[in-house]
N, C-alpha and C positions, 0 to 999 in steps of 0.2 A: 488391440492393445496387448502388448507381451510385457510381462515381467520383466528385469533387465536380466534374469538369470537365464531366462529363456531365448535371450537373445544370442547368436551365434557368427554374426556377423558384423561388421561395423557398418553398412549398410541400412542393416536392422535398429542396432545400436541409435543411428542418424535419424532417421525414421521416427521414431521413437519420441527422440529430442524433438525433435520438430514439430513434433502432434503435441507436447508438453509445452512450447513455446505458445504454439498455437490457444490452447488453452490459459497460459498464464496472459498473452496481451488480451483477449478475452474479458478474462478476471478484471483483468485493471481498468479497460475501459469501462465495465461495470461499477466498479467501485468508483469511477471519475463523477459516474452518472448522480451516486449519494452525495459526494463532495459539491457538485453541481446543483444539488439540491439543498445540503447545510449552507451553501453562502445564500440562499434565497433566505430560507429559515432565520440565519445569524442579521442579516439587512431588516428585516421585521421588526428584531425585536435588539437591533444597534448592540451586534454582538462585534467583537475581531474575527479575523479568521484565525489568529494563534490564540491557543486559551493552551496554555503552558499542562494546566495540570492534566487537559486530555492527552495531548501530545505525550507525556510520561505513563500514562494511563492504558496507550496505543502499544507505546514501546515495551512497557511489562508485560501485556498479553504477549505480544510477537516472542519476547524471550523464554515465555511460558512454552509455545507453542513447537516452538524451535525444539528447546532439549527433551519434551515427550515426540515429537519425531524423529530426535537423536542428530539433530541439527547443531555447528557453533552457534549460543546466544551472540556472542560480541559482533560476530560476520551478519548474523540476522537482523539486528540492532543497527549496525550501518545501513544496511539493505533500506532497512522499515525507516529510518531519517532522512535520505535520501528522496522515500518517496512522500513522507509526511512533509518535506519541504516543498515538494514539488506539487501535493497537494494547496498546502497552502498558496502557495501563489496562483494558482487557478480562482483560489475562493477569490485572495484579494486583486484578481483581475475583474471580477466581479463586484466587488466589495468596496471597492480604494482605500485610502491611505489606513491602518490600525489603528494610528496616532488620535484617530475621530470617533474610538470607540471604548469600550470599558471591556474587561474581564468579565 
């Protein structure tokens, strides 16, 4: 793992990305694994998979997160909706219709 300052080539540069790709699908299949397991949890106890105010709740941290690593919140904020929708729909592939559950 090199710094990107220590990087000297594009090569390197690629490399680099690549080892960080690597680890962010990684991440996200991890993260799929908890979402795999909240639709279990949410079907228990006749929950939705959208519950609005975590969704908003997800989204503040991410933007939190973003500008103490000197990140744009508003590009991080797409990024993080993007994948909270795409979470969701895994749950209620799991789950079915919302329409048959409470908040």
């Amino acid at each position: 793992m090199r710094k990107p300052a220590d990087c000297t080539t594009m090569a390197e540069i690629r490399a680099e990305i690549d080892r960080l790709d690597e680890s962010l699908v990684r991440l996200f299949a991890e993260r799929a694994g908890y979402i795999d397991r909240a639709a279990e949890i949410k079907a228990e106890v006749d929950l939705p998979a959208r519950i609005g105010s975590r969704v908003e709740e997800v989204v503040q941290n991410v933007r939190d997160h973003a500008e103490t690593h000197g990140l744009p919140p508003d590009l991080v904020e797409k990024l993080w909706r993007r994948l909270i929708d795409w979470s969701i729909a895994r749950e209620e592939s799991r789950l079915g219709p919302d329409s048959l559950r409470k908040e």
